[in-house]
C-alpha positions in Angstrom: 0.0 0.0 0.0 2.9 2.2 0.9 4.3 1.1 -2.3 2.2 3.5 -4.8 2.9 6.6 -2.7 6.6 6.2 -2.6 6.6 5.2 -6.8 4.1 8.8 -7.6 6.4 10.9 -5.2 9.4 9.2 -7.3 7.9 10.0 -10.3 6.7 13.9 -9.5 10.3 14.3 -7.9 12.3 13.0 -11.1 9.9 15.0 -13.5 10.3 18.0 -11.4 13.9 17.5 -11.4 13.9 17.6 -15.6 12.0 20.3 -15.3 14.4 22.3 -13.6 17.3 21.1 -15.4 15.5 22.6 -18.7 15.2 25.8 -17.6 18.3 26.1 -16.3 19.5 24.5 -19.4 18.4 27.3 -21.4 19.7 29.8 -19.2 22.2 32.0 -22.1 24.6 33.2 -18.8 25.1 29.1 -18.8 24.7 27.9 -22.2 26.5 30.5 -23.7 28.8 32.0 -21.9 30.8 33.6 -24.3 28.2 35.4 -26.3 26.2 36.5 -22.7 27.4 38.3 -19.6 26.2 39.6 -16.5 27.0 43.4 -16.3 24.2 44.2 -13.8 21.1 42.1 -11.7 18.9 43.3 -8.9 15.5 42.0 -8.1 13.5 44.2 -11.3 16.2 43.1 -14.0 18.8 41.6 -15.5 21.3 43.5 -17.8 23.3 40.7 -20.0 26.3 42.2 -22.4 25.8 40.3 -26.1 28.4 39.6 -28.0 28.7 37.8 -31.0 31.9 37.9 -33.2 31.7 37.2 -37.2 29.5 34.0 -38.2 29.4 32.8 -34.8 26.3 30.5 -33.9 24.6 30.0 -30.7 22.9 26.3 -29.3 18.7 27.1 -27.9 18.3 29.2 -25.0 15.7 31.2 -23.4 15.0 35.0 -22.6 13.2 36.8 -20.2 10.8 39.7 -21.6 12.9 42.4 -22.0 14.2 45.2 -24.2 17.6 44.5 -26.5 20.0 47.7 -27.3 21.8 47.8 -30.3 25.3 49.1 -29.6 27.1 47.8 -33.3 25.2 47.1 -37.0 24.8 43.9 -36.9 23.4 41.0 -39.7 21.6 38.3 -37.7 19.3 35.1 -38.2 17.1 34.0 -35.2 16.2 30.6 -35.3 12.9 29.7 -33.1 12.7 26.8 -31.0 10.2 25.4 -33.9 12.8 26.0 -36.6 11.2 29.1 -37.6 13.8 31.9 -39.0 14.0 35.1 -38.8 16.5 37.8 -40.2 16.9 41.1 -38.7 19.8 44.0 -39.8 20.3 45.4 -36.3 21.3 49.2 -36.2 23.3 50.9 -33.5 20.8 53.0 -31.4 18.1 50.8 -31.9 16.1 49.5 -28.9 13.0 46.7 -28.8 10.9 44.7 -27.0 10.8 41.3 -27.2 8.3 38.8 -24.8 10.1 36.1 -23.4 11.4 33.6 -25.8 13.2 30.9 -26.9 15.9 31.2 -29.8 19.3 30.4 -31.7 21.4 33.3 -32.8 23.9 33.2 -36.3 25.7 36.4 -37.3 25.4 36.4 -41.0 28.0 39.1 -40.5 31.6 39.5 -41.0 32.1 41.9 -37.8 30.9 41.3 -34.3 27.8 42.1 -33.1 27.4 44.1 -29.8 24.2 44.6 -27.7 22.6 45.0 -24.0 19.6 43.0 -23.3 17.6 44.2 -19.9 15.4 42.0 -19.0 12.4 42.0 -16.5 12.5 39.8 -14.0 8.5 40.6 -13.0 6.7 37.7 -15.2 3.3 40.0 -14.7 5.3 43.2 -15.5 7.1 42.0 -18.2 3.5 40.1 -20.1 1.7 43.2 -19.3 4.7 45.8 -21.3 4.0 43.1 -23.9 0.4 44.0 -24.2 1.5 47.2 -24.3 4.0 46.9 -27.1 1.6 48.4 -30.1 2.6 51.6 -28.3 5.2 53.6 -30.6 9.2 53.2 -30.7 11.5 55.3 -29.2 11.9 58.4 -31.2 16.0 59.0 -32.6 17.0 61.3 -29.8 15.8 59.5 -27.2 17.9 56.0 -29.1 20.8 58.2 -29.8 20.4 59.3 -25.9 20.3 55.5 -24.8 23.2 54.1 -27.2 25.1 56.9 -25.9 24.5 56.1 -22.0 25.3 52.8 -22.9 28.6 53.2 -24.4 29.9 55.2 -21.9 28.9 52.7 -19.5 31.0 50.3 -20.5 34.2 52.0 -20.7 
């Protein structure tokens, strides 16, 4: 009688074990640790440093909802985690919002790419900015402004 109990704990135990192990797994500060790192965490965010030099690939990971800030041009494909692809020419300045998400990276490019992603640790904060997302981009002073902060930030 004891017997079941033990086997269905087992069995929730092990699964939530995989579970964990997957999302960890797809963590990009430990899957790929040369294209993502830590500049800056508090409870509210997480600001990761991308970097991606010429025709480098990246294996599946995961993102929080977040914004992503172009620092150098940049010719990428994303690759969704249902094979889907996506090409985007990334412009210095530029800043967007992306949900959270699961991807592969390839610059297409021959010179590295360079950006800041800041994500938002709040899952309800972050899905509601989503919602909000039809709202209009940043105008070119205020990118300009931001790219600029950036910069100087990491010197």
């Amino acid at each position: 009688m004891g017997k079941p109990a033990y086997s269905g704990l087992y069995r929730v135990t092990i699964s939530l074990a995989l579970f964990c192990a997957t999302v960890f797994a797809q963590d990009p500060l430990k899957v790929e640790p040369s294209h993502y790192k830590l500049a800056f965490e508090n409870e509210y965010v997480q600001v990761v440093n991308v970097h991606y030099g010429p025709h480098e690939k990246s294996s599946l990971h995961a993102h929080m909802g977040g914004v992503v800030v172009v620092l150098t041009a940049g010719h990428l494909q994303f690759t969704d985690e249902n094979g889907k692809t996506h090409e985007v020419f990334a412009k210095p300045g530029e800043a967007r919002w992306y949900p959270p998400f699961k991807h592969k990276v390839e610059n297409l490019g021959d010179s590295p790419y360079n950006a800041v992603y800041i994500g938002i640790k709040n899952k309800h904060l972050a899905s509601e900015i989503s919602k909000n997302s039809g709202k209009p981009e940043m105008d070119e002073q205020t990118k300009k402004l931001v790219a600029e902060a950036l910069l100087a930030g990491m010197k």
